[in-house]
C-alpha beads as a LAMMPS data file, in Angstrom:
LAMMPS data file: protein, C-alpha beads

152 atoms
151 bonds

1 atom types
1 bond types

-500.0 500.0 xlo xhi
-500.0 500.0 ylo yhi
-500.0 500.0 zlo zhi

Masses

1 110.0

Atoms # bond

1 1 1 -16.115 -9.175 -20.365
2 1 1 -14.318 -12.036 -22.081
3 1 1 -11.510 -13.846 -20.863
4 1 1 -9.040 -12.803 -23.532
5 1 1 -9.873 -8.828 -23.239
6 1 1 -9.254 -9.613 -19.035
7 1 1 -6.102 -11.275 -20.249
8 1 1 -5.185 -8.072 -21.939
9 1 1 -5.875 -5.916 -19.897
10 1 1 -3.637 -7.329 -16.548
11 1 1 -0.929 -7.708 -19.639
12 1 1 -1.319 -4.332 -20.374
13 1 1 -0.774 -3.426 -17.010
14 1 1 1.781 -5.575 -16.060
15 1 1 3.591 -3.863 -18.818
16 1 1 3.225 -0.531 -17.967
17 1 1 4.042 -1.298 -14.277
18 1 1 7.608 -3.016 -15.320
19 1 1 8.140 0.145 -17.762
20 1 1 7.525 2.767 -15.105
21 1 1 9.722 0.699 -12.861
22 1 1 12.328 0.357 -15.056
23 1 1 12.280 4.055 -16.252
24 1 1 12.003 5.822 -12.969
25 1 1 15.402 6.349 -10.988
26 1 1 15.469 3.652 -8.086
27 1 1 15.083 6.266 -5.258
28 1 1 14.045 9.303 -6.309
29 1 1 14.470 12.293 -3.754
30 1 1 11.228 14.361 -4.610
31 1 1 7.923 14.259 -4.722
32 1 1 8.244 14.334 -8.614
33 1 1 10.270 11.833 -8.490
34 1 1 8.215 9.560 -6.474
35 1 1 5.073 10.023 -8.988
36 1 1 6.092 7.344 -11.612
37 1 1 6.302 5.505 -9.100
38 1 1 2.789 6.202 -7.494
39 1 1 1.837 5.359 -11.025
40 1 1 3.754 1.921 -11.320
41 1 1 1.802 0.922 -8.224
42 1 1 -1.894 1.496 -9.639
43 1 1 -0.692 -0.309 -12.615
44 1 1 1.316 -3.567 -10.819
45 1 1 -2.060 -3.809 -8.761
46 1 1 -4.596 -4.089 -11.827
47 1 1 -1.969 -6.228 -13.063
48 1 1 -2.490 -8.469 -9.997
49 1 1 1.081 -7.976 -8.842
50 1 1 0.125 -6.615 -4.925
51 1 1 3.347 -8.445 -3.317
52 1 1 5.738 -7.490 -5.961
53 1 1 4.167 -4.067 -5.710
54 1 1 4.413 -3.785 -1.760
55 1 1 7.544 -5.102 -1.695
56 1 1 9.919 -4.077 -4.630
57 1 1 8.050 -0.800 -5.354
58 1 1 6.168 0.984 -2.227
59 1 1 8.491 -0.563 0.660
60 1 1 11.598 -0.777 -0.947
61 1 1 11.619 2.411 -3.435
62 1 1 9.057 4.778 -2.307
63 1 1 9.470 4.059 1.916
64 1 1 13.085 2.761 1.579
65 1 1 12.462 0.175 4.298
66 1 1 11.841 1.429 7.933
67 1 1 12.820 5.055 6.940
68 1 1 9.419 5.803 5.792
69 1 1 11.427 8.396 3.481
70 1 1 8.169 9.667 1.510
71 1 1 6.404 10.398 4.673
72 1 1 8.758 11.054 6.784
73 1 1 10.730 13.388 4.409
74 1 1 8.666 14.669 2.130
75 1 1 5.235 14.369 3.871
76 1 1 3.757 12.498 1.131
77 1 1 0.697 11.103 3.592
78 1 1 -1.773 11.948 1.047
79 1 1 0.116 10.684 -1.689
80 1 1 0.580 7.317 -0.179
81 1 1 -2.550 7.037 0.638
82 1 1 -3.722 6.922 -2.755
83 1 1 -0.981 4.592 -3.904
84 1 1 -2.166 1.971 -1.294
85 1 1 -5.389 2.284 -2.432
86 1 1 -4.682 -0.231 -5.104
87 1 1 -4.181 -3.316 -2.361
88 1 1 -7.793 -2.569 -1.079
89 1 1 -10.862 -4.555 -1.976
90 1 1 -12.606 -2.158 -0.303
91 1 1 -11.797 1.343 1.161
92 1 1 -10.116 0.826 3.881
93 1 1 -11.119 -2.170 5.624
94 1 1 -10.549 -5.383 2.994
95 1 1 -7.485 -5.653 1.289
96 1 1 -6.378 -7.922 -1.368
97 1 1 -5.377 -11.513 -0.095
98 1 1 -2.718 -11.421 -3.031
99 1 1 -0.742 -10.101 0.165
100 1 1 0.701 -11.989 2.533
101 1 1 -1.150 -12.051 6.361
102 1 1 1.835 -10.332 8.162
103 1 1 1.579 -7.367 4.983
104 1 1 -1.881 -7.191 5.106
105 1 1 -2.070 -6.641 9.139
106 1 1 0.657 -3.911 8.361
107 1 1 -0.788 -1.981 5.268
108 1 1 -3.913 -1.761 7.175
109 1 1 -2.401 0.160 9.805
110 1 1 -0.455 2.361 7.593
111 1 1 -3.307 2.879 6.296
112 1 1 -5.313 3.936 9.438
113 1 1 -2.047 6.482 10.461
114 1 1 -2.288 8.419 7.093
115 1 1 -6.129 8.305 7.879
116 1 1 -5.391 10.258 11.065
117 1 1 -2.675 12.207 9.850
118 1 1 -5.132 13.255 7.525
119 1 1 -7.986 14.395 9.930
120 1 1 -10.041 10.894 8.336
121 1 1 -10.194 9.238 12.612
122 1 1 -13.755 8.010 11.665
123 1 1 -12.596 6.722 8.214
124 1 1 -9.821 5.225 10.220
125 1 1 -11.308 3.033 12.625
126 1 1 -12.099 0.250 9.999
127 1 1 -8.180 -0.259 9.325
128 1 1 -7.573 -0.062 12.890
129 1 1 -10.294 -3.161 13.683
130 1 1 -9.483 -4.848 10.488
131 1 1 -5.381 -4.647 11.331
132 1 1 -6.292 -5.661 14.571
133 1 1 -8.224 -8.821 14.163
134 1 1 -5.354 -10.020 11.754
135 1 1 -2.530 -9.370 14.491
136 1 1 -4.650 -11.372 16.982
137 1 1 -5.045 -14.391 14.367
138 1 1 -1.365 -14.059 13.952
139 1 1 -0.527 -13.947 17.561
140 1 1 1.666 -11.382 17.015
141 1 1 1.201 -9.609 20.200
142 1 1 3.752 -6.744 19.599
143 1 1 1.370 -5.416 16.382
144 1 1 -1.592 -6.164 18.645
145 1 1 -0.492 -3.939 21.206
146 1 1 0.789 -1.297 18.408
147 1 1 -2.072 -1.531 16.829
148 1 1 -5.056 -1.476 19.861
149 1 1 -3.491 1.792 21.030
150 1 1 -4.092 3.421 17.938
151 1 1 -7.563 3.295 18.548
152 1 1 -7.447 5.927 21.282

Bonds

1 1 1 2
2 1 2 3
3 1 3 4
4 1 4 5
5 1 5 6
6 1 6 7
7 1 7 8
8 1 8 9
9 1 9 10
10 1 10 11
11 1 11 12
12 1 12 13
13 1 13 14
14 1 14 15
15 1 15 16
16 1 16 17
17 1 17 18
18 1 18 19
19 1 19 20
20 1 20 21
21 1 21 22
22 1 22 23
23 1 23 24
24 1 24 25
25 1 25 26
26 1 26 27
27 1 27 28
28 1 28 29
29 1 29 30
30 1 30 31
31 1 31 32
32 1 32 33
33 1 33 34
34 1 34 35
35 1 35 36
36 1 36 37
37 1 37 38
38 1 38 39
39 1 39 40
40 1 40 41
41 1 41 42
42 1 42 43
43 1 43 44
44 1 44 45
45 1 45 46
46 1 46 47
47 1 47 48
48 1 48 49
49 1 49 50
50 1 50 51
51 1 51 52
52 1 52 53
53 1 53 54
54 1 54 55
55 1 55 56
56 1 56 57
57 1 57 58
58 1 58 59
59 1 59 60
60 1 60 61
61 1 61 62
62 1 62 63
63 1 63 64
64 1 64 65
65 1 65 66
66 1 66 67
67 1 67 68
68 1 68 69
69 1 69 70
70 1 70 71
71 1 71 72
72 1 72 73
73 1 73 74
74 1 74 75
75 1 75 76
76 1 76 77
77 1 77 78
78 1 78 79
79 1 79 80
80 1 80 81
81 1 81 82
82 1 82 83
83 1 83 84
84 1 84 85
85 1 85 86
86 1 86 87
87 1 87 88
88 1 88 89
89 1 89 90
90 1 90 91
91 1 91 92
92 1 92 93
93 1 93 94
94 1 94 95
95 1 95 96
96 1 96 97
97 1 97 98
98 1 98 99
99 1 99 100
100 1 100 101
101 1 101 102
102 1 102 103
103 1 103 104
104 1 104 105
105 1 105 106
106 1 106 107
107 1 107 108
108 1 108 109
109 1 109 110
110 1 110 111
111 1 111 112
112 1 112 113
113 1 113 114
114 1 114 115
115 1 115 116
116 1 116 117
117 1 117 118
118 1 118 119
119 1 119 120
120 1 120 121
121 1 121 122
122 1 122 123
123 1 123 124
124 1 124 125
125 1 125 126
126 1 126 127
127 1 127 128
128 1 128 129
129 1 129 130
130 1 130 131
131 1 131 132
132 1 132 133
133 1 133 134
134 1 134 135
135 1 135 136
136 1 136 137
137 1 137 138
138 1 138 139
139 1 139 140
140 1 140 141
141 1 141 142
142 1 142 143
143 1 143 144
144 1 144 145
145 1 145 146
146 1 146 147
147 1 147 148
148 1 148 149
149 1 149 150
150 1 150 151
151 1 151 152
């Protein structure tokens, strides 16, 4: 592919994101709600956008912070599975290094709960490793400690 159709196409998606984002209500209260949403994420990721994404559209609008409202509330584990998909290199072990370290470690053991949530354990236990080796790099010993016991 040429440079200028690659150019296009993250433009294209960058657009798209920003107009699902700035169409959707800021915190919807459904599961309908939450779909543009869902969308806007696929599309800021192609677009390159990961840390915008993470933080202004699935932490901020979709989780609303530590509430974990979609999951928590609505039980939308499958659903946010699928949005995160779009930070991962690969299924479910390499995510994007757009992210920053301390996001990465996180998403990857967000990941690994829905995973388990979902009856996935064995698809799981990449995440968990992967989110694990970060923490230790970052000597953050709290998410090391989170994280090792989900590998019961």
């Amino acid at each position: 592919m040429r440079r200028s159709n690659s150019a296009a196409w993250v433009e294209g998606h960058r657009r798209l994101y920003q107009s699902l984002c700035d169409t959707t209500e800021h915190r919807p209260d459904t599961l309908e709600g939450l779909q543009p949403l869902y969308q806007a994420m696929a599309h800021g990721c192609q677009a390159n956008l990961h840390q915008q994404v993470c933080d202004d559209v699935y932490h901020e609008r979709i989780l609303r912070g530590t509430d974990f409202y979609s999951t928590s509330k609505l039980g939308t584990v499958g659903a946010d599975l699928g949005a995160v998909a779009g930070f991962f290199d690969r299924f479910w072990d390499q995510i994007s290094p757009q992210l920053s370290a301390p996001d990465q470690a996180w998403l990857l053991n967000e990941v690994a709960f829905r995973l388990r949530t979902l009856g996935r354990s064995a698809e799981s236990l990449g995440s968990v490793r992967a989110g694990l080796e970060m923490a230790v790099k970052q000597k953050n010993w709290k998410n090391v400690a989170r994280i090792a016991n989900n590998l019961q």
